[in-house]
C-alpha angles and dihedrals in degrees: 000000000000115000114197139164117231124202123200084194092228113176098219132160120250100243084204092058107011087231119138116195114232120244099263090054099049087049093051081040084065099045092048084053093049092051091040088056094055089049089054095059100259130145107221149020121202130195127189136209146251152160106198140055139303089035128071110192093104093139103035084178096056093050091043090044087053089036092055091054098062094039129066104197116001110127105239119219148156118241076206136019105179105230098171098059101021113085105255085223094059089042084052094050100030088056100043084049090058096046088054098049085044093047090241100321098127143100137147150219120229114214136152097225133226106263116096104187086066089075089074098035085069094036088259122144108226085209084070094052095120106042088040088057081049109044091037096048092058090049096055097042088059082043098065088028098052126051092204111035133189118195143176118169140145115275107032132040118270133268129225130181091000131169124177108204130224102066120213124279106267090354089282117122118233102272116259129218108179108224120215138158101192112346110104079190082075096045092046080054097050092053100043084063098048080239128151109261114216107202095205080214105185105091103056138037125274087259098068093039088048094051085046095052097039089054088051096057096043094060092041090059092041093054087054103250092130132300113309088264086066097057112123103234120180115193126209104220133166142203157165123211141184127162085262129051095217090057097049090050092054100041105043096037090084090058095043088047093053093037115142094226108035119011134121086029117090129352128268081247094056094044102049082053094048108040126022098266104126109189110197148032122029092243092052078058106055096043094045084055093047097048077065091086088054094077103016106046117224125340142182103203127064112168121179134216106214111129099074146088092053102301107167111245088237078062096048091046087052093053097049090060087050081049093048099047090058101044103087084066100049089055090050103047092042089043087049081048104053128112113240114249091039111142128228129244110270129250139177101262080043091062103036092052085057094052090052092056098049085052090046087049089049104048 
């Protein structure tokens, strides 16, 4: 079981001070989260991506190349990598490069955002979101599989003779986890792939997340990549934590009630009861993330939202020692839950050594 942070990079004023960091803090902010996560023990660290204010994750590469030279062993990802208005071809080169510079310690999550006005910025046609996910994403996916591509599609010109260099490291593609809310295309997609499929997960109630999941494996199994339990699943969650339940109510509340997304809607009551965001004691914590295989089966990726709305870094920070110190009993108890025969989360020495032993088989 992989545990991982994710940042959406949002610039938002703290509603306890009025002060909004500029740009350049809240990306070093980023970059100090990321490093902090590897020194409390996590797995991953995950950026998005986006092209408009508030937010300042434009050039997710750029942070994770900078971010894998301070770190030694922190899995590097996107939350979003936006496959309906980025060139499949740069997607292909730009994520190659970085496996190479983090000696493999790299994946990433396809998504088509949440920003609707972006379509047009890169001459896309939101109306196309869909087919474009789909039609992209096939292209990327010969692209780091074949070292000479031709390719005619719908919504770019073709290609013919191509080769994006450079080629992936070890001949193995990034891994892919296909990121969705609410869209079972996405999930279709996922498991026709035999891909990993990430349920952002905390926006909506378990409900929803379980009938998305459970499509998901179904497909996967149907599409012949294994039964439904070997499906590889990744969950969104978010917290706030403090040692006890009643200050981390009333700390973090101010920060829930002036969210961008979703304050000044329901309470902080009402939210922790309808999506998975538990907001108090390290033990309601680790309860609330272990009542996810519940609903979901087993899993191998948890990522955390922890760093918005405004949180000062000194807080995150904060939080990301409270996270460390529990996590050796998240892995124990989901490791003392999990089915026999669940597969890991792979990784690129994961899949490398796999493609070792089929060559090995084969000689």
């Amino acid at each position: 079981m992989q545990f991982g942070i994710f940042s959406v990079g949002d610039v938002t004023p703290d509603p306890t001070t009025g002060r909004t960091p500029t740009e350049r803090e809240r990306i070093k902010a980023m970059v100090r989260i990321a490093q902090k996560a590897e020194e409390v023990g996590l797995d991953v660290f995950a950026t998005g991506e986006h092209h408009n204010p508030p937010f300042v994750p434009s050039s997710p590469t750029t942070m994770l190349g900078y971010i894998a030279a301070t770190t030694e062993k922190l899995i590097l990802s996107t939350s979003t990598t936006l496959i309906t208005t980025n060139d499949p071809v740069k997607i292909a080169e730009d994520y190659a490069m970085l496996q190479h510079l983090a000696d493999g310690r790299v994946d990433l999550v396809m998504g088509r955002g949440n920003t609707g006005p972006v379509y047009p910025w890169f001459g896309q046609d939101i109306r196309q979101g869909i087919p474009l996910a789909v039609e992209n994403y096939a292209m990327l996916h010969k692209l780091w599989r074949e070292d000479v591509v031709d390719w005619e599609g719908k919504f770019r010109t073709p290609l013919q003779g191509f080769t994006a260099t450079p080629r992936p490291l070890d001949g193995i593609p990034p891994f892919v986890w296909h990121g969705s809310i609410r869209s079972p295309e996405i999930a279709e997609q996922a498991a026709f792939y035999g891909d990993g499929f990430l349920h952002n997960h905390i926006f909506w109630p378990k409900e929803h997340t379980a009938r998305m999941v459970q499509f998901y494996r179904q497909r996967f199994a149907h599409y012949g990549h294994g039964t439904a339990e070997q499906a590889i699943v990744g969950l969104g969650g978010q917290f706030f934590m403090r040692k006890n339940s009643q200050d981390a109510v009333k700390e973090f509340r101010p920060y829930f009630d002036n969210a961008p997304v979703y304050g000044h809607g329901p309470s902080l009551e009402e939210f922790s009861t309808q999506t998975p965001l538990t907001v108090g004691s390290p033990q309601q914590v680790i309860d609330r993330t272990l009542s996810f295989r519940e609903y979901v089966g087993d899993y191998q990726r948890q990522s955390f939202l922890i760093d918005h709305a405004g949180l000062p870094l000194k807080t995150v920070l904060e939080q990301l020692d409270l996270l460390g110190e529990i996590l050796p009993t998240l892995r124990s108890e989901f490791a003392a839950r999990r089915a026999p025969g669940t597969p890991d989360a792979p990784t690129h020495a994961s899949l490398l050594a796999k493609q070792q032993s089929l060559a090995t088989v084969t000689e």
